[in-house]
N, C-alpha and C positions, 0 to 999 in steps of 0.2 A: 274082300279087301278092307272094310269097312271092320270088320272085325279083327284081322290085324292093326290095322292100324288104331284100330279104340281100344286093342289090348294093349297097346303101347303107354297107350294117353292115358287108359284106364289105372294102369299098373303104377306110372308114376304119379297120376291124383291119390291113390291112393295111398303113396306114400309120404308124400305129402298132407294129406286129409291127418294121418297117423301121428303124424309129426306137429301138426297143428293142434292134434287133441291131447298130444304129451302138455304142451303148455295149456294152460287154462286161462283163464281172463285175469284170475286172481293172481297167476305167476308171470304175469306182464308185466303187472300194476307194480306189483312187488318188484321187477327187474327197475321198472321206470323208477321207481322211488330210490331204489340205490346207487342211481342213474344221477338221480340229481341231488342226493346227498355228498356225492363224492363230488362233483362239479363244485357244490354249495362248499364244500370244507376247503377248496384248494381257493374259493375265491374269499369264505371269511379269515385264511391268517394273511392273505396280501394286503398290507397298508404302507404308508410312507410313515417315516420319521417328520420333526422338523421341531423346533424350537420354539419357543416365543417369552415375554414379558408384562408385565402389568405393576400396575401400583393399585393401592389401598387407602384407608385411613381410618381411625379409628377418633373417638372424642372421651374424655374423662368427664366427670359433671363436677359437681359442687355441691358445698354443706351448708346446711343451715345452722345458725350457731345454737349452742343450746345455752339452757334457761338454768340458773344457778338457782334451789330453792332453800330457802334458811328453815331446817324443822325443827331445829331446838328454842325453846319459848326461856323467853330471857325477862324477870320482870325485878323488880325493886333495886335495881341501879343507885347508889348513893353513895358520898363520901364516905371513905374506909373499909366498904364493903367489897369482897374477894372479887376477882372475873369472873367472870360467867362466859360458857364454852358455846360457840356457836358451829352449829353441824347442818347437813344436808344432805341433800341428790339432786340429780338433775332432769330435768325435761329435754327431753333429745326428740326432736321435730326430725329429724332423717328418716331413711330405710333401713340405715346399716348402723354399725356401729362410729364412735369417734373417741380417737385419745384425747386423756383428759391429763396435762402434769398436774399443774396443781390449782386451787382456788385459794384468791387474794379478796382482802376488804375493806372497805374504806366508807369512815363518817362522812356522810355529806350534810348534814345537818340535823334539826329538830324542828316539832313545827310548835316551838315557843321562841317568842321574839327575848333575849339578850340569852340564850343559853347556845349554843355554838359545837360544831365540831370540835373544835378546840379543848372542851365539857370529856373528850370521850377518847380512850384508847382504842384501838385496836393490837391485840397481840400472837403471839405465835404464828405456826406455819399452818397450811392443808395441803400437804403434797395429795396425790392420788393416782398419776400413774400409771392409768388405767384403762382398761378400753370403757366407754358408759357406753350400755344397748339401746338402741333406737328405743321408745317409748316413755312415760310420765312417770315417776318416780322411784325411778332408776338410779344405781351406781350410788356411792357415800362420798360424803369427804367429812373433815372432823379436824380439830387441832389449833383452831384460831378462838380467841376468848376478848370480852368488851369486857372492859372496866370504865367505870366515873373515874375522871381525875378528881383530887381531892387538890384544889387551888389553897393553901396556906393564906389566910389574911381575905379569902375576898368571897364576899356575899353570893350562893351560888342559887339560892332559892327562884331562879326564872328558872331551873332546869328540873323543879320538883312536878312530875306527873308528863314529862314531857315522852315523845314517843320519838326515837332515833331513828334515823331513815340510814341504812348499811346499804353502799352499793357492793355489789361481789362481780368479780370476773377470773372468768377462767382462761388455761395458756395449756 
């Protein structure tokens, strides 16, 4: 009886046993992992929508002005004699560039006492129009010229060897 009945039990471990050794450990593993790939893929495209808003700001800075330098040398100034052309570039203290229209100039005086601005023209234009690039002697301008006035009737000898001080500014 014993062997009927373990033929029973027998015959179905063994097909079972058979059916266990079809799969291996490595096609488990392999089952599990596709197992939760596909679980994993249906829960990474579920998301919600929804809305929202924000603000920002941003800030602009500032320039430093740049430095007008006179490099045409102007010397023997005196009645009757032609003008003389005063030229330059500039010193740009920035990082970046800055438009330049143009440079303007003005006598401020002398450092002789009875000779005067008044002693001295200034002529022409210096458009320039341009961008000047960050750095020290940089960009041109040109086109402005100092003459001595020649005063008619009046003694001008306080302004013989004197040095003219030009203020320039640029726009």
């Amino acid at each position: 009886m014993l062997l009927v009945h373990g033929s029973t039990n027998f015959g179905h471990n063994r097909k079972q046993g058979a059916l266990m050794r079809r799969f291996s450990r490595k096609t488990v593993v392999i089952a599990a992992g596709i197992f939760v790939l596909i679980v994993g893929a249906g829960v990474a495209y579920a998301y919600w929508t929804n809305t929202g808003s924000g603000t920002g700001e941003a800030t602009t800075g500032t320039n430093d002005s740049v430095v007008i330098n006179q490099t045409s040398t102007v010397t023997g100034l005196a009645p009757g004699v032609p003008a003389q052309v005063l030229s330059g570039n500039f010193d740009n203290p920035n990082d970046s560039p800055v438009f330049v229209t143009e440079v303007t100039a003005t006598v401020t005086g002398t450092d002789q006492d009875g000779c005067d601005a008044t002693d001295y023209t200034i002529g022409g234009s210096a458009p320039v129009n341009a961008q000047v690039p960050a750095g020290g002697g940089v960009g041109s301008w040109s086109g402005l010229t100092i003459q001595f006035n020649n005063k008619a009737g009046a003694n001008q000898d306080a302004c013989k060897n004197a040095v003219v001080a030009i203020a320039y500014a640029a726009n």
